[in-house]
C-alpha positions in Angstrom: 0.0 0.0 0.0 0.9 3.8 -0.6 -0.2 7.1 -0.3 0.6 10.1 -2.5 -0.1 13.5 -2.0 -0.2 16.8 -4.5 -1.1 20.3 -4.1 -3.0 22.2 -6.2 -2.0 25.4 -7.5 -4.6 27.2 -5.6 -3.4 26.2 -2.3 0.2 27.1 -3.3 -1.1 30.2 -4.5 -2.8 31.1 -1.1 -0.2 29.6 1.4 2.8 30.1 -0.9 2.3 33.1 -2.9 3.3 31.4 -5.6 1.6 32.5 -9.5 1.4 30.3 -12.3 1.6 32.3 -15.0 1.7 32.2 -19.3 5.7 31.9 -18.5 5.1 28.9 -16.0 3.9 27.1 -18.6 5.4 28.1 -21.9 9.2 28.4 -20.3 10.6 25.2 -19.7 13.2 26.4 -17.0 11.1 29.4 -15.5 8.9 26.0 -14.7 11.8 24.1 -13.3 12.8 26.5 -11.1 9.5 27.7 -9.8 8.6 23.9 -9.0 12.2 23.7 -7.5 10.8 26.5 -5.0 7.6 24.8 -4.7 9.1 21.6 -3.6 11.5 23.7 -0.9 8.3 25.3 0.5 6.5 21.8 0.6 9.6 19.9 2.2 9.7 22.3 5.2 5.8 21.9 5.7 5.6 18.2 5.3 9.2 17.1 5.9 8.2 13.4 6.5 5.2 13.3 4.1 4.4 11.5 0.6 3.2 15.5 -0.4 4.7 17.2 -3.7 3.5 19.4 -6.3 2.3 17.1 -9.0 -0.7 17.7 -11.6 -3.3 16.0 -9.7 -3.8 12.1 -10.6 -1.4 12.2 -13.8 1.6 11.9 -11.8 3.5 8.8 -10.9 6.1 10.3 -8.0 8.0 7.1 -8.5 8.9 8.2 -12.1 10.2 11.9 -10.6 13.6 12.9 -10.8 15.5 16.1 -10.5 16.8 16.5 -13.8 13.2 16.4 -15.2 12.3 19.3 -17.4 8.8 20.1 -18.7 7.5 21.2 -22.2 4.2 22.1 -22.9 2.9 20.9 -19.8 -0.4 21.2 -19.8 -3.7 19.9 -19.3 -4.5 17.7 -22.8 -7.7 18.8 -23.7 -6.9 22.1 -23.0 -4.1 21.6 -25.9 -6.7 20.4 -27.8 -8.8 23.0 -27.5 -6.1 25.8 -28.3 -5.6 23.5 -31.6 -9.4 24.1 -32.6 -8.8 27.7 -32.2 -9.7 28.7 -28.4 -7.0 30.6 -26.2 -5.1 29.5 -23.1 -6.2 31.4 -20.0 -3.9 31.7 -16.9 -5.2 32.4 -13.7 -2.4 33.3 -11.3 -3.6 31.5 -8.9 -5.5 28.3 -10.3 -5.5 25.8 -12.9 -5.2 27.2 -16.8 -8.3 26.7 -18.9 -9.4 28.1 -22.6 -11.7 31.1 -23.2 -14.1 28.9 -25.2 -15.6 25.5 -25.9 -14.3 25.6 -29.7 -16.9 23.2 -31.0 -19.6 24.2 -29.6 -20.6 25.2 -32.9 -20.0 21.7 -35.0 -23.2 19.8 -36.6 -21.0 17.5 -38.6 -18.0 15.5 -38.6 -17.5 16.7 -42.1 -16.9 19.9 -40.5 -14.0 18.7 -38.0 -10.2 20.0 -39.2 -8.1 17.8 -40.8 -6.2 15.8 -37.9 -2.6 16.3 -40.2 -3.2 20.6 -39.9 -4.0 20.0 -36.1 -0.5 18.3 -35.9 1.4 20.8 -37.8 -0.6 24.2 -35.6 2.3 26.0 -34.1 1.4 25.0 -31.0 2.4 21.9 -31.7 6.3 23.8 -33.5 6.8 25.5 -30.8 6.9 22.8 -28.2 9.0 20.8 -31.0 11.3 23.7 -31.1 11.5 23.9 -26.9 12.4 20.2 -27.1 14.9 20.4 -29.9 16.5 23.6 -27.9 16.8 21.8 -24.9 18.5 18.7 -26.4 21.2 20.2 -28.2 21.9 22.7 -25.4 20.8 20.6 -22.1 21.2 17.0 -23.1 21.9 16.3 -19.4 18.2 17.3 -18.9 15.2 14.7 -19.0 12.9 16.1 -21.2 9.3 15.4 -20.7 6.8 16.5 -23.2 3.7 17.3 -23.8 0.9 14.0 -23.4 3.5 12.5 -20.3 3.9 13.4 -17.2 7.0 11.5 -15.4 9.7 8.9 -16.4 7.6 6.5 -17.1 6.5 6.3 -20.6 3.3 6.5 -19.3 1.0 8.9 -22.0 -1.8 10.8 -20.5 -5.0 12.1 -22.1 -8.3 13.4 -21.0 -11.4 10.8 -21.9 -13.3 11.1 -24.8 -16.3 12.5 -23.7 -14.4 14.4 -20.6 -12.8 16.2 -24.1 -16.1 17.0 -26.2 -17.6 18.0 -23.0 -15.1 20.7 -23.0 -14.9 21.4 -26.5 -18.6 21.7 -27.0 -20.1 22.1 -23.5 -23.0 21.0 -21.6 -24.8 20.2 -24.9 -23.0 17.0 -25.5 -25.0 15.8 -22.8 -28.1 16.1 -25.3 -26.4 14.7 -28.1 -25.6 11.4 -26.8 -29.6 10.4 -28.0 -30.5 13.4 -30.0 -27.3 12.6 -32.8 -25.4 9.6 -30.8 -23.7 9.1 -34.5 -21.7 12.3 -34.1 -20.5 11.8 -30.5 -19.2 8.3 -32.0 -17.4 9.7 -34.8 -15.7 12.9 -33.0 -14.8 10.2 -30.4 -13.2 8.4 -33.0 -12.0 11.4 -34.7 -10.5 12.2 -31.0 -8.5 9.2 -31.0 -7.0 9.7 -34.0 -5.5 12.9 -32.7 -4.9 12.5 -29.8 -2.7 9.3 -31.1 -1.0 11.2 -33.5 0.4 14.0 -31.0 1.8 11.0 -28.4 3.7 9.6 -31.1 4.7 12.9 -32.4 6.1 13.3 -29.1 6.9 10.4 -27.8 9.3 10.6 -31.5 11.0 14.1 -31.2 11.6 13.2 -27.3 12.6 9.6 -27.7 10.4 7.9 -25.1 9.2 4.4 -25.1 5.3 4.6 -25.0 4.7 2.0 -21.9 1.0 2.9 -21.2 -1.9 5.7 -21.2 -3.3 7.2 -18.5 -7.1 8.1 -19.6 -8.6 10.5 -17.7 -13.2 10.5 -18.4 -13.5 13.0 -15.7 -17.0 13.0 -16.5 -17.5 9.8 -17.6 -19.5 9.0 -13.9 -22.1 11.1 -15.4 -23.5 9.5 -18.0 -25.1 5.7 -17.7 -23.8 2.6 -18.1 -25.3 1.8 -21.8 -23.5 5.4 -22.9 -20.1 4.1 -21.2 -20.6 0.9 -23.3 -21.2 2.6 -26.4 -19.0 5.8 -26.4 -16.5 5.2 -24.0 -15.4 1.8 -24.5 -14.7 1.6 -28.0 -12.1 4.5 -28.2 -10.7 3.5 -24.3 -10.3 -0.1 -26.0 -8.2 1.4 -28.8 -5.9 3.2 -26.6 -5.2 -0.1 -24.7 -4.7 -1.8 -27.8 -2.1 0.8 -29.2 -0.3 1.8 -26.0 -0.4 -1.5 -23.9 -1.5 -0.8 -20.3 -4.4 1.5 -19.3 -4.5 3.8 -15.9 -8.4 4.5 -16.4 -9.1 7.5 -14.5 -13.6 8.4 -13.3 -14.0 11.1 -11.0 -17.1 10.9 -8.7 -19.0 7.8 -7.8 -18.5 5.1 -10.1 -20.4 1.8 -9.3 -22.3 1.8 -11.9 -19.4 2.0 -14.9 -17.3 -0.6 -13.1 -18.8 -3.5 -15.0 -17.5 -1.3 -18.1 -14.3 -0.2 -16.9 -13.2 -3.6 -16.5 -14.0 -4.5 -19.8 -11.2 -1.8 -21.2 -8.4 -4.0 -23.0 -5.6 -3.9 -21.1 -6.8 -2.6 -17.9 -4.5 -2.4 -15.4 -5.2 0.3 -12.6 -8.3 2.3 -11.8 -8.2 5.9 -10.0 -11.5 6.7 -8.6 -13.3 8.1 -5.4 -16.1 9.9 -3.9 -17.1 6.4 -2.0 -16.9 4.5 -5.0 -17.0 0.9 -3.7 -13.6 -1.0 -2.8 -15.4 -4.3 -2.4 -17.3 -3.8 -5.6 -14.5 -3.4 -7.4 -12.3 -6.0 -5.8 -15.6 -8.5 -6.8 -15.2 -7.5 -10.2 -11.4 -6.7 -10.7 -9.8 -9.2 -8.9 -7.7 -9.3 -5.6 -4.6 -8.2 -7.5 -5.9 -5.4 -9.3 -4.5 -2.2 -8.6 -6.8 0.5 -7.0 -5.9 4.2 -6.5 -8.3 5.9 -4.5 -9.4 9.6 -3.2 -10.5 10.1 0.2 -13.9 11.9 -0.1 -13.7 15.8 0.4 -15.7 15.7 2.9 -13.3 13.8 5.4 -10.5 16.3 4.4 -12.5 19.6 5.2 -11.4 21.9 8.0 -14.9 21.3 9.3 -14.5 17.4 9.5 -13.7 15.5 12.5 -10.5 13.0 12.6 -13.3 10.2 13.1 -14.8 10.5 9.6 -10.7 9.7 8.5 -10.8 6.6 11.3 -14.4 5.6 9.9 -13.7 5.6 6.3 -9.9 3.9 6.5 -11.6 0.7 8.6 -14.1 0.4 5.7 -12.1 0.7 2.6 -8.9 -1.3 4.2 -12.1 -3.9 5.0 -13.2 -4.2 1.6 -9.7 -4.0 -0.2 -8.6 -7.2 1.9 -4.5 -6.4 1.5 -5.4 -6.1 -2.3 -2.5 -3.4 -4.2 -4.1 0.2 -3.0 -2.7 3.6 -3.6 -4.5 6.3 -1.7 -4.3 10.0 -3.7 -5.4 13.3 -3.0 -4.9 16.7 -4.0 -4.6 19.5 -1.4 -7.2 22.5 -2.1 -7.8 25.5 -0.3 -9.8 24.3 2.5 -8.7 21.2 3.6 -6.9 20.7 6.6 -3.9 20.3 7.1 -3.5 18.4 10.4 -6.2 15.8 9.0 -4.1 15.4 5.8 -1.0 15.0 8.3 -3.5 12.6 10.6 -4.4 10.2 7.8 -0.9 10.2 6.5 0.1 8.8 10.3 -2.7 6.5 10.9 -1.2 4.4 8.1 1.9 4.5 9.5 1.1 3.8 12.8 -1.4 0.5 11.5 2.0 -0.2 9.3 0.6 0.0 6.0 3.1 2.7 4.2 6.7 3.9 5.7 7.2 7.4 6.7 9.0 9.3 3.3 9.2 11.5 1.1 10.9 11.2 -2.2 13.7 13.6 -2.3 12.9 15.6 -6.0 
């Protein structure tokens, strides 16, 4: 068992007076060394704890090194959606987003852009040029691009209807029965692209593909027949092309687990909001690979230690010594001595060894 911690830029904003910027994410090094001051700031808060600044769920710390450098790291369908014409916004203190939902405008797939022009938007150069610079001038660097995350290999995209829900907006919801043959071929039409900018990168930056990491942030909302037919197909591809699948679904998830475990390839799920342990043990197996949130709720300032002490008997009840990873990411609001509290309740029941992975 483990537990892994990251903070979001909104806490560090508030507690660290740290801003993340257009130049945190479009200079490689103003990055590094920002995240270099981040991870000082963190170490003499939680000088024991499994708690660094990583982008929330995409982030294996195992895989994080020093000499890591980032280009173009940034949310994927928010690259996406810069591709289709929208524009990066930057909050100083939060996570970047786009000014539009670039599709909300599309009847047809006829209408979609050519995926080849997508790949060639200079976007897409510039990171290519970042990566080139860095290279031929910092070859003792670790580059990571854009679509990973850590050492891994591990790719990383949003899920396919977590992507045309924020490239056309709410909408979508009604087009999944009102024109369910579009929403199968921009999924499709999704893949393709977002297949084509892994191995573009995975090329220029010379990393061994070893996985995906999908993330259907709002695949929870929709029913189980939708999963089946819209999510599935395209998931299945990924797993096909890119080996092992991280399948990420926010929010309760009972209901899609009969799905998810039909994705080829599947080999770890990261879920929460009380989505059931012993359901998917039942349905995974006992050597599955769960990574879990703790509810919000438990984490609150207003919550008392008990909830933590109530919901660790039950989940570590129903996992029954199964491979766990508990995850959360620290927001304005939580607090901090029931982050620290959980953190030493599994030390003290001997479940994970006090660390923390010097980065």
């Amino acid at each position: 068992m483990m537990i892994q911690g990251s903070t979001s830029k909104g806490w560090l904003h508030k507690e660290g007076g740290f801003n993340f910027t257009k130049e945190y994410y479009f200079d490689p090094f103003a990055r590094k060394q920002q995240d270099e001051r981040i991870e000082k700031f963190l170490q003499k808060i939680f000088p024991e704890l499994s708690l660094h600044n990583l982008e929330s769920k995409l982030v294996n710390i195992k895989y994080v090194t020093s000499d890591m450098i980032y280009v173009g790291a940034i949310q994927p369908n928010l690259i996406i959606g810069v591709l289709l014409g929208s524009d990066f916004i930057f909050p100083a203190d939060g996570d970047a987003d786009i000014s539009t939902a670039p599709l909300s405008g599309i009847t047809k797939i006829s209408d979609l852009p050519d995926v080849d022009i997508l790949c060639g938007h200079p976007l897409i150069k510039k990171f290519e040029a970042q990566i080139e610079m860095i290279k031929q001038d910092n070859p003792e660097l670790s580059i990571i691009p854009p679509f990973f995350w850590d050492l891994s290999g591990r790719a990383t995209i949003h899920g396919f209807f977590t992507t045309a829900f924020k490239l056309i907006g709410q909408k979508v919801f009604m087009l999944l029965y009102d024109d369910p043959d579009f929403i199968n071929g921009l999924h499709g039409w999704l893949a393709e692209l977002y297949m084509r900018l892994i191995d573009k990168f995975a090329n220029i930056a010379s990393i061994e593909v070893t996985g995906i990491h999908i993330g259907e942030c709002s695949g929870s909302l929709i029913s189980p027949a939708a999963f089946m037919k819209f999510i599935l197909p395209y998931s299945n591809l990924m797993g096909e092309t890119y080996g092992q699948v991280r399948f990420h679904s926010c929010g309760y998830s009972d209901h899609l687990l009969d799905g998810i475990a039909a994705i080829t390839n599947l080999s770890s799920l990261d879920t929460g909001s009380n989505t059931s342990v012993g359901k998917i043990r039942s349905i995974m197996g006992q050597d599955f690979l769960i990574e879990l949130a703790p509810p919000v709720e438990i984490l609150l300032s207003s919550s008392d230690k008990k909830n933590i002490l109530k919901w660790l008997d039950v989940i570590l009840d129903e996992n029954n010594d199964g491979p766990l990873c508990l995850s959360y990411h620290l927001e304005p609001g939580y607090s901090i001595s029931n982050i620290i509290y959980l953190h030493e309740e599994l030390i003290c029941r001997g479940l994970v060894e006090r660390y923390r992975v010097s980065i």
